[in-house]
N, C-alpha and C positions, 0 to 999 in steps of 0.2 A: 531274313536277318536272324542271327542267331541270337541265341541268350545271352551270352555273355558279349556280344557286341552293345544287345542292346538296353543290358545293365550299368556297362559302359557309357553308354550316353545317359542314362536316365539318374544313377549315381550324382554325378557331379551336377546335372541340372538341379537335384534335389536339394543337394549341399547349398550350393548359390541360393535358394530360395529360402532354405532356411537360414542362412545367416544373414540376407538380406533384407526379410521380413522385417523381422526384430528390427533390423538397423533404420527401416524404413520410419516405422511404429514411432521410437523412442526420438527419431530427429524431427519425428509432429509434432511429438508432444513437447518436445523440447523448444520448440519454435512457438506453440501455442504458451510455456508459459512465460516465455522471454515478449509476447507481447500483451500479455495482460498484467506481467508483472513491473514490467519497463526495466528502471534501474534499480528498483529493487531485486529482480533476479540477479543481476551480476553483483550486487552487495552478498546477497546470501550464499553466493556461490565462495565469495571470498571469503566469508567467514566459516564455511562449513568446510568439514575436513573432507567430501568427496562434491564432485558435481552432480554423482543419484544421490547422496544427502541432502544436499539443498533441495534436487528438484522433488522429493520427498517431503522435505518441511512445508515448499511451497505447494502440494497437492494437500498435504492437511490443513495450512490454511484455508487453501479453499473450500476443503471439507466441514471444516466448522465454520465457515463464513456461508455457507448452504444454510447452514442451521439458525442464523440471526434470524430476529425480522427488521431489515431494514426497511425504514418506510419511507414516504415521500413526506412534506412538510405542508400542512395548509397553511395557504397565502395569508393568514393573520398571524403564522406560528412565524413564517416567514419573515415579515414584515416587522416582526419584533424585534427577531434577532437582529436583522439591519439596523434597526435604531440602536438596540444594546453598544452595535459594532461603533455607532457614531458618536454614542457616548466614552467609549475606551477610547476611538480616535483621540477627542477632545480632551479626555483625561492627561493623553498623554504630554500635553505641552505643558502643565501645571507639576503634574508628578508623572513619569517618563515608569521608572519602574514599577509603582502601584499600574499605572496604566495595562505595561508588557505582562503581568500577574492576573491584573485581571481579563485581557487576550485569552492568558492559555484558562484561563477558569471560562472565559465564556467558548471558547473551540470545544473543551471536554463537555460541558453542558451541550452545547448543537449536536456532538458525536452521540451523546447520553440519547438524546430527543427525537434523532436518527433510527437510533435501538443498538448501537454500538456498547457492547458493555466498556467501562471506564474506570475498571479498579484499578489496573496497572498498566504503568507506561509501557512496559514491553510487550503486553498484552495486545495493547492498545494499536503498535508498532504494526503490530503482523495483522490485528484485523482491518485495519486502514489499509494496508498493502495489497489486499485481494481487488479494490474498486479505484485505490487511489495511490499506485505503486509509483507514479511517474510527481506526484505532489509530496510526497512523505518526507523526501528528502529536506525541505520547507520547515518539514514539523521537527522534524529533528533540530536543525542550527535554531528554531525560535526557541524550543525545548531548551538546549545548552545553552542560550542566552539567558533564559527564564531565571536558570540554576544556578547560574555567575552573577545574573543582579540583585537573589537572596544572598549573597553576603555581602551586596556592594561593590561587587567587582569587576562590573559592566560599561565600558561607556554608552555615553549620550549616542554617539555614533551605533554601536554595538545593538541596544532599544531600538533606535530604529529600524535597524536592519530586523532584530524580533518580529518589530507590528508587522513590516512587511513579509516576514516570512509566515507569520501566525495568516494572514488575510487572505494568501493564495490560498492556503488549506480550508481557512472559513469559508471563503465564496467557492469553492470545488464542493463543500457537505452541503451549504447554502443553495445553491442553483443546481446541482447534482439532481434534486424533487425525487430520489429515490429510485431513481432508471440506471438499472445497472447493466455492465457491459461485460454478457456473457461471451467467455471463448472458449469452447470445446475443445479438449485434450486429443 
């Protein structure tokens, strides 16, 4: 076989492997983080002006979510928060909005006790999303309820929807006990 026959074939096998690699690589990873991320990936994709920007934002989340210490909760730390939670329950039939207020003040103390830091809601946003991308959606609508019943501007209807959406998120950090669910890139 000659050389340039058999450049000819080795050429374009080349080519194919190299643009195929990469393409291979990137539809992993892309796949690994659409399932750790849930619907949070397709949120950030929407709001980011590329799909490697998102899928970018979403490796540094999990970069600095490497870095927490999240821990698991002993069953007495446990056990408290349940009652807390059954106290805001109860709260809420008497005063509905104090109730939904103090929900989100008791979720951010659970996240706090977690080792999630809780200075800010955006913050907050994206390191939930690394363990809990398929629940956040929850924290958000109790969130935007929380914010419409400080001026009053919530219904009855509206608070409940809150508690329940504040309790999936509380029982997911709640029972969670700190096992987290790694997926490789």
């Amino acid at each position: 076989m000659s050389t340039s026959t058999l450049l000819a074939i080795v050429i374009p096998i080349a080519v194919v492997v190299v643009l195929i690699v990469p393409a291979l690589v990137l539809s992993r990873r892309r796949r690994a983080l659409r399932e750790r991320f849930g619907p949070e990936y397709e949120r950030t994709v929407d709001d980011a002006d590329s799909r490697l920007a998102a899928e970018r934002e979403l490796g540094a989340r999990q970069k600095r979510h490497e870095k927490l210490d999240i821990k698991p909760l002993p069953d007495r730390v446990r056990e408290r928060y349940a009652r807390d939670w059954d106290d805001v329950q109860h709260e809420f039939v008497d005063r509905p909005e104090d109730a939904v207020h103090d929900a989100d003040r008791l979720v951010t103390s659970l996240m706090e006790e977690r080792g999630y830091p809780t200075g800010s809601y955006d913050q907050q946003l994206k390191d939930l999303s690394v363990e809990h991308g398929r629940t956040l959606e929850h924290y958000r609508a109790a969130h935007e309820i929380d914010m419409l019943s400080t001026g009053h501007q919530a219904t009855t209807e509206q608070l409940r929807s809150a508690m329940v959406h504040y309790r999936a998120l509380f029982d997911e950090l709640l029972l969670d006990g700190g096992q987290t669910r790694h997926v490789t890139a």
